[in-house]
C-alpha positions in Angstrom: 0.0 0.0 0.0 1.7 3.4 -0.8 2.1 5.6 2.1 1.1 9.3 1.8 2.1 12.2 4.4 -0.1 14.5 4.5 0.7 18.0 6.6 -1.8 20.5 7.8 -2.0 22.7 11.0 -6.3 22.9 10.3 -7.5 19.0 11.4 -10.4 19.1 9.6 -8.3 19.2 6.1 -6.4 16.2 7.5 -9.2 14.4 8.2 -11.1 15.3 4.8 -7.7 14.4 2.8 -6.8 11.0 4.8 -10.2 10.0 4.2 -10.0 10.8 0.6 -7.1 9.1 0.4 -7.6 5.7 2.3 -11.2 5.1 0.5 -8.8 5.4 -2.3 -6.3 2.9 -1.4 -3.6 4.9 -0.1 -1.9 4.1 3.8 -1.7 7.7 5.1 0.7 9.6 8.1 -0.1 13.1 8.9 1.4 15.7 10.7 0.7 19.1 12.2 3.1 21.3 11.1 6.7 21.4 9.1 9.0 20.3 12.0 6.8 17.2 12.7 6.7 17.0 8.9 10.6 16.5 8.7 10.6 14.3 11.6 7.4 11.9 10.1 9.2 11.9 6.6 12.5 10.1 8.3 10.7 7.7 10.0 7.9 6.8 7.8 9.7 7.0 4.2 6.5 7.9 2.7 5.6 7.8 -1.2 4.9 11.2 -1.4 3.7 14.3 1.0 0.9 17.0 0.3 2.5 19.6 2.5 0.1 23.3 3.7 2.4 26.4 3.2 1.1 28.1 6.0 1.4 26.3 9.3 2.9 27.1 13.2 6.4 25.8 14.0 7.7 25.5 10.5 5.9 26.6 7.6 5.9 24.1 4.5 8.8 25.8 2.5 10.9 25.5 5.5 9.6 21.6 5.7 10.2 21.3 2.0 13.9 22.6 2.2 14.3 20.7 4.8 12.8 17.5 3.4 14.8 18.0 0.1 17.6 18.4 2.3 17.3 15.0 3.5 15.8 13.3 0.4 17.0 15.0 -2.9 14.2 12.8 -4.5 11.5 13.3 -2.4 7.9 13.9 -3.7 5.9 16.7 -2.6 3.4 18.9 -3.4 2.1 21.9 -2.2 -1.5 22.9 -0.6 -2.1 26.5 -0.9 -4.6 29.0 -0.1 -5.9 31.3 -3.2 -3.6 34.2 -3.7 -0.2 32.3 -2.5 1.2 32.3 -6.2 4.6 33.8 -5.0 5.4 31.3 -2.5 4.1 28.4 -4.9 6.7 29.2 -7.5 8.9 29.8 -4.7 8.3 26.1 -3.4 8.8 24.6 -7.2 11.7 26.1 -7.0 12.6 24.5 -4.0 12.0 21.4 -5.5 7.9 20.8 -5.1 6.6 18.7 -8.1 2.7 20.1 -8.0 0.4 22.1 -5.5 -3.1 21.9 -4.9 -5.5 25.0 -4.2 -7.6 25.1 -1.0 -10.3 24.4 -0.8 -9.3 21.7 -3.2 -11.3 19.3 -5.3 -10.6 15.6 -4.2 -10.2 14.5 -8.1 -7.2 17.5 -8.3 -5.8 15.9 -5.2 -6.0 12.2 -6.1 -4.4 13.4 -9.5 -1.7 15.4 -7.7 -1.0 12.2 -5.7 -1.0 9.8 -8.8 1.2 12.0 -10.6 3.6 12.1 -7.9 3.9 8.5 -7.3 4.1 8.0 -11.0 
């Protein structure tokens, strides 16, 4: 089963997206911010990771570097609020492979996920 970390400070969009996710196969990890992100990713070794920008602790580009840091090849897309355009190019930059808008569509996010695993 492929493993899926998905990282949000708000529960509820953990909840919606694991949800999504398991009814569609997937083993998921969460986490609530980007420190517990970085930690999650070394222990769990997941598939890919659908990382929130904005979050307390660590924000997701700080999780991302850090992430990249520790796994040149690792997957990961962004979730982003409308209006973050700035930061998303800033995270493909770092290295993030796709984002996903908020409030997101679960067919964008199962294809975000599919195309990272591809």
């Amino acid at each position: 089963m492929t493993k899926i970390l998905i990282v949000d400070d708000a529960q509820f969009m953990r909840v919606r997206c694991a949800k999504l996710l398991i009814d569609h196969g997937f083993q998921v990890v969460e986490a609530t911010n980007g420190r517990e992100a970085v930690e999650r990713y070394q222990s769990e070794r997941p598939a890919a990771v659908l990382m929130d920008i904005t979050m307390p602790e660590m924000d997701g580009l700080e999780a991302l570097r850090a992430i990249k840091a520790l796994d040149p090849d690792a997957r990961v897309a962004m979730v982003t609020a409308m209006g973050q355009q700035a930061i998303v190019l800033e995270a493909i930059k770092a290295g993030a492979k796709d984002f996903v808008v908020k409030p997101f569509q679960p067919e964008r996010v199962l294809a975000a996920v599919e195309r990272l695993i591809a």
